[in-house]
N, C-alpha and C positions, 0 to 999 in steps of 0.2 A: 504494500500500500504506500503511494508516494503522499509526502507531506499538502496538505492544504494550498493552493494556490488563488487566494479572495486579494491578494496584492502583487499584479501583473499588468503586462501589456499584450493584448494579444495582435499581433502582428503584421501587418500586411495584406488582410484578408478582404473580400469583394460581401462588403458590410450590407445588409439586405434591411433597409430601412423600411419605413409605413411607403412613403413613398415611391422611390429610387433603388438603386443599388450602388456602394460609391465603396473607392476601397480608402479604406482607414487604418488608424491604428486604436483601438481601443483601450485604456488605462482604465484600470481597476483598483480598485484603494477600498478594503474592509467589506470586500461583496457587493461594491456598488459600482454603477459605473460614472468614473469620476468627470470622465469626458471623451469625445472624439475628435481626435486632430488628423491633420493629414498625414499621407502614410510618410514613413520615413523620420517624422520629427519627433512622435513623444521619447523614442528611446534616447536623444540626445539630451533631453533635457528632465527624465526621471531616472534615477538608475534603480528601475525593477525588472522583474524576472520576467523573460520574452517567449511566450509563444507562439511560433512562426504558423501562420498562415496564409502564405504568400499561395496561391494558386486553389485556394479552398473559397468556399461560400462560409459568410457566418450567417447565421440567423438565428433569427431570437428564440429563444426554448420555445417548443409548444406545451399548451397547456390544455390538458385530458380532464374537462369537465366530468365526463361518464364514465366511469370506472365502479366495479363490485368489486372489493377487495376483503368482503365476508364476515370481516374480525369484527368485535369478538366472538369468540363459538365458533364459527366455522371455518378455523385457521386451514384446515384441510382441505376445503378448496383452493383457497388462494392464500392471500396476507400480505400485510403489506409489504416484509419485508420482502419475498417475493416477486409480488407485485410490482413496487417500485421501482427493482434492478431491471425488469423489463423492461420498462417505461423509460428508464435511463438508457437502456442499451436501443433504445427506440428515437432517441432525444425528442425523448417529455420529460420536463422542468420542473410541471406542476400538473398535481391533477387534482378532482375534486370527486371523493368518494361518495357513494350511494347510499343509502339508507337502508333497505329492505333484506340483505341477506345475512345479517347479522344476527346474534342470537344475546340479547335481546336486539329489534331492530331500533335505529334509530330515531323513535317516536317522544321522546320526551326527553329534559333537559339531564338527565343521570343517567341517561344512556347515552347524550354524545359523552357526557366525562368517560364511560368508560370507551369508548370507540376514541378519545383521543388520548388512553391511556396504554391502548391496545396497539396505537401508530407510535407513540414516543419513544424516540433513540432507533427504530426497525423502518424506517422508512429512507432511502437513496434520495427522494425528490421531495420540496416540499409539498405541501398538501393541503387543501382544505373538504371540508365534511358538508355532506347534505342532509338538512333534518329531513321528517317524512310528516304527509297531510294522511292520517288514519279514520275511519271512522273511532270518534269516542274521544281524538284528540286536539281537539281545538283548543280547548285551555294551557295547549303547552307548549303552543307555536311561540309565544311571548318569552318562555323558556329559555325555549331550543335559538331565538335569535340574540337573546342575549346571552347565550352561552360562545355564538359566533357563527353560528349556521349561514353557512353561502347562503344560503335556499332553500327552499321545501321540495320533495316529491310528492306527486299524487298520481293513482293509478287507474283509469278509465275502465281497464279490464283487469280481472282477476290475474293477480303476480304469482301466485305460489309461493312454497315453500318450506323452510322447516324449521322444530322448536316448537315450544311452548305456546309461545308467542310471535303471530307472524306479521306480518305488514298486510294489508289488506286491502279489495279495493275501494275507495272512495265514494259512495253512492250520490246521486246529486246534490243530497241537502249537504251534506258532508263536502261536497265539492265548493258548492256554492256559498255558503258559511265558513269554510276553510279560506276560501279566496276574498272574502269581507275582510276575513283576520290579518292575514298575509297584505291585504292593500293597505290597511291599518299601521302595519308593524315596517311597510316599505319596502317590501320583500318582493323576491321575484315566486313563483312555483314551475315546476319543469312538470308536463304531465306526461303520460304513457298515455297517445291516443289510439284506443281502439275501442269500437261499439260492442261491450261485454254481449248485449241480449243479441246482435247478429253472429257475433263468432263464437257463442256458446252453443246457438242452436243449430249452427250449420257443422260445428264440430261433433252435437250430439247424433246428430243425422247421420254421419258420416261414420261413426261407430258404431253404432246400432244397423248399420247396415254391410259391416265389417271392413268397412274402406278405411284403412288406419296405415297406409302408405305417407309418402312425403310429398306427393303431391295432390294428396286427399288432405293435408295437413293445409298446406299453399292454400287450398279452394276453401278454405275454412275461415281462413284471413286475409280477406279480398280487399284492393285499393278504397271498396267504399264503406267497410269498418271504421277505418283510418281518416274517410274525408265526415262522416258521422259525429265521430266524435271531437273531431278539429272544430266543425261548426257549435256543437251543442260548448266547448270549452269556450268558446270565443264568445256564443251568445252572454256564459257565464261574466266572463270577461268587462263584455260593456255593464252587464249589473253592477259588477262590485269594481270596477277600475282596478282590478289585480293586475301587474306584470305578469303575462305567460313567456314561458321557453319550450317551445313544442320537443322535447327527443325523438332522437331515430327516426323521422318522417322517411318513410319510402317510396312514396311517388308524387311527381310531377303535381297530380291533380290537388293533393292538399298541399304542397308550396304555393300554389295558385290563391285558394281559399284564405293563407294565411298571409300575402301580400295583396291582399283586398284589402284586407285588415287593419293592415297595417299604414293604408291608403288611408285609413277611413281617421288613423289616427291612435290607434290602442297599442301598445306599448308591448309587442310581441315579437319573439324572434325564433327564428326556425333552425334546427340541429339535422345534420345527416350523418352518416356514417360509413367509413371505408368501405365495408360488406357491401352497400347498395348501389356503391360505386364498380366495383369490383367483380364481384360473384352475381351468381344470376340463377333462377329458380335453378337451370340446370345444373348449376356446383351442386344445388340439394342432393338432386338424383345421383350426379357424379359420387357427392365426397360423402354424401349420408349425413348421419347427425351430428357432426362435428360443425356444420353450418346452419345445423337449424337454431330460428334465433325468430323474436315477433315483433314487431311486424314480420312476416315470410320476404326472404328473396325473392326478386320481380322480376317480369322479363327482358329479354337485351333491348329491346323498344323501349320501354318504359327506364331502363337503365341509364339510356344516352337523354330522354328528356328530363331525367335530373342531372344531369352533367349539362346539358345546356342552361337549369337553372343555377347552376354551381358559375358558368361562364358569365350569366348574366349579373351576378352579384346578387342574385335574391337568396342563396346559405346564407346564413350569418357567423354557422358554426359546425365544422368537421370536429368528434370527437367519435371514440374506439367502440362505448358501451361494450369495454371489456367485459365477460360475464362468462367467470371461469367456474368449474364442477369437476369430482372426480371420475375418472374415465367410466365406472361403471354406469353412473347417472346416463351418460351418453349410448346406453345399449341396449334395447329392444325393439322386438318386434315390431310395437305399436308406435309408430312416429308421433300420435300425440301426448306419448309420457317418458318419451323423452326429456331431458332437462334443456330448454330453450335458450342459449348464449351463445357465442365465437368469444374466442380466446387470442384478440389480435391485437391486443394495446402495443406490444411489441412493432407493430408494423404499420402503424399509422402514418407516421412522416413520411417512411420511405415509400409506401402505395402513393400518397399523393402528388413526392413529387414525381414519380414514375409514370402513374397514369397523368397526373395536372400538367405540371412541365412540362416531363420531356413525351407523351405523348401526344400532349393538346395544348403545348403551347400558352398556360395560364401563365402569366408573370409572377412568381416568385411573392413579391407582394401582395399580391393579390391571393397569393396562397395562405401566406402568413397571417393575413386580416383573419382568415375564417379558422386558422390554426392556435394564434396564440392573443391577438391583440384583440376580439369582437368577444374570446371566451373571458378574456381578462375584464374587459367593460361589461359584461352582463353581469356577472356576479361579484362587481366590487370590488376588486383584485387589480384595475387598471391604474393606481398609482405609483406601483412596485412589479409589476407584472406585464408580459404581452408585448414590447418594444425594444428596441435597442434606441434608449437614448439615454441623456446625462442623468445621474439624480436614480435610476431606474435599477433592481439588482440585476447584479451579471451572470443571468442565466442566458445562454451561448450554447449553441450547436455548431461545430466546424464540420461543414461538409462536401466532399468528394462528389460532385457533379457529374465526374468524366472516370470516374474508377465503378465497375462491375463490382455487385457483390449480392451472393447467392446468401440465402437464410438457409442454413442448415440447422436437423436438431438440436446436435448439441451446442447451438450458441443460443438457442432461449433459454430465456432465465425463470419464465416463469412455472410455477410449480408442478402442472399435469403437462407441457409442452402440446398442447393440443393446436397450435394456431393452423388453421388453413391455410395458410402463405408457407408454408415449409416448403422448399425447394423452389421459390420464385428465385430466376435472378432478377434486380433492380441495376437500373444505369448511375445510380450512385452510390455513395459508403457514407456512412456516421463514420467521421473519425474521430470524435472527440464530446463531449455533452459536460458543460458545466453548470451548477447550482451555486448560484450568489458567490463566482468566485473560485468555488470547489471545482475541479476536474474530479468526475466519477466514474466516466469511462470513458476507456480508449479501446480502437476498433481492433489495435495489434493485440493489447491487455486483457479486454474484457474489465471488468468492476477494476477500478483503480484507489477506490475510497471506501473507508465507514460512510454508515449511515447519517447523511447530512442532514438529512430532509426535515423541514422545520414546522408546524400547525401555521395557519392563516387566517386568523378571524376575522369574518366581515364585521365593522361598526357601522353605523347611524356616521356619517361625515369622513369615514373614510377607514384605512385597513389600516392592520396593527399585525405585526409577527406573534403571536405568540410564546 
């Protein structure tokens, strides 16, 4: 493990700003970035320690809004410590974990203490925590945001799961009285939109008639579950003036719905996800249930009309909805009891800029808004988070644009190695991922550091490290 590096320059490198692309030299003083000069002169005039990134791209950490990282209780799917060293060998900086597969979930203010007592000192990246919107728990949304909760989840269709006590799904009073509280307390909510009463009944159908294939699964959760419940959340929405953050939308037609909306003035923003990018119902049939995940994989039609809303700037935000289980969860007969996740937080940068860049030509910037700086503005984390600029920590991705590099098993970190992307080659390499300063890994190395990664509380006027 090499020493700490929070006081450096890092070097020469083709600096990938909100804007532009411009090459610089970035200085680092105490995990921050103290400023950008041109290249060539901060080493003359500071004697710190240089990391050369002459012929590399830097960009700014991304940050992995959607992540299940399970702890506490069910450290045996995931964890963070786990968890995170993927995320870092993926260059994710920050990410912000889920509420619901935890044991207890994270429904009230003494269970984020323990879920941020389950990350401290075991996490590579920093982090912050999503409360949850439960039936029964409204009284503790006041809680849970002064405890520091990014955000709430709430869940339109039945989650699953396991324990005692599970997360549950939000029935409309519960939805709509949860989102009075959350407009109250200034909060955003992220929902899981899908119509519970159309893809409970088309899934009971579909069992009852012994159709329990993966693409009897598919037909069970059809694009207009998804545009259903987007409208019924958004009607809620103008009632009680809640911030929405739609997760994991998978097609076209409800990006549509949700930039009406957003016309019309209501304060909502739309998440996608590598999978929907990437994979297509036929990965289902192909890879089996290591890709089944819900929303279902859509088809390659339907695939490239969210890639054209990706081009047109209507995403706001690519994030992984890592949602890892152990291999047995992942095996039966009956595709609809399966455990529903991809295991891909590992591979989110580099799909992006493989299929964004250098397949379709997105600019780099334009990558990064929906990567690290639009995730950092939704949930409050835009003062210290999501840019390379002065003032800002120096979380930093140095990466090989023009070097090949295949994902093989044994370089996931994460704890079942399930990802779908195994044996993809990408046109470029992570060579390098640092947190506020920390180099954590290197692409010769692998993990380079302890665990750095620090809590992130959202306040009322602005963030605080924990």
């Amino acid at each position: 493990m090499q020493p700490n590096t929070w006081n450096c320059i890092i070097k020469g490198g083709l600096v990938v700003l909100p804007d532009r692309i411009e090459q610089l030299d970035i200085v680092i003083q105490e995990g921050r970035i103290q400023s950008l000069m041109p290249y060539q002169t901060a080493s003359e005039e500071l004697p710190l320690p240089v990391i050369d990134a002459a012929g590399l791209h830097v960009l700014p950490g991304a940050i992995d809004i959607h992540v299940h990282f399970n702890e506490p209780g069910l450290g045996a799917w995931e964890g963070f410590e786990t968890g995170s060293a993927a995320l870092a060998a993926g260059g994710i900086t920050t990410y912000v974990d889920m509420p619901l597969n935890g044991v207890p979930p994270t429904v009230k203010p003494e269970y984020l203490i323990l879920k941020k007592q389950a990350a401290e000192g075991r996490s590579y990246v920093d982090y912050a925590l999503w409360g949850g919107l439960v039936e029964g728990n409204i009284d503790q949304l006041e809680g849970l945001a002064a405890g520091g909760a990014a955000g709430f989840k709430a869940f339109m269709s039945e989650p699953g799961g396991e324990g005692e006590e599970i997360f549950t799904r939000a029935d409309d009073q519960t939805l709509l009285e949860g989102m009075k509280e959350i407009a109250r307390l200034g909060g955003v909510l992220a929902v899981h939109a899908e119509d519970e009463q159309l893809v409970s009944v088309l899934a009971a159908e579909a069992r009852q008639q012994g159709r329990m294939d993966a693409i009897d699964y598919i037909h069970s959760r059809p694009v207009e579950a998804e545009m259903l419940a987007v409208q019924q959340a958004l009607s809620y929405a103008r009632e009680s003036g809640c911030a929405l953050h739609f997760v994991h939308i998978s097609s076209r037609e409800a990006v549509d719905i949700i930039i009406a909306a957003k016309k019309e003035g209501l304060d909502v923003t739309v998440e996608t996800c590598p999978h929907y990018l990437v994979l297509t119902e036929e990965s289902m049939l192909t890879q089996g249930s290591i890709v089944k995940c819900a929303p279902p994989l859509r088809s390659r039609q339907q695939q490239e009309q969210l890639w054209e809303a990706v081009r047109e700037g209507l995403i706001d935000i690519i994030a992984s909805d890592h949602s890892p289980c152990p291999p047995a969860m992942k095996q039966s007969d009956d595709f609809f009891a399966v455990w529903g996740g991809i295991s891909g937080g590992q591979s989110t940068l580099l799909l992006m800029l493989e299929q964004g860049y250098h397949q379709r030509g997105i600019p780099l910037p334009q990558l990064m808004q929906m990567l690290a700086d639009q995730p950092a503005e939704r949930l409050g984390l835009s003062h210290i988070k999501g840019k390379i600029a002065e003032g800002m920590d120096a979380d930093l991705v140095l990466v090989n644009l023009t070097e090949p590099y295949e994902l093989t098993y044994e370089e996931l970190y994460d704890r079942h190695k399930q990802n779908p992307y195994t044996g993809f080659t990408f046109s470029s390499t992570i060579v390098r991922t640092l947190v506020r300063g920390n180099t954590v890994y290197q692409s010769e190395q692998g993990l380079v550091s302890q665990p750095v990664g620090r809590f992130i509380a959202r306040q009322p006027g602005g963030v605080v490290h924990g």
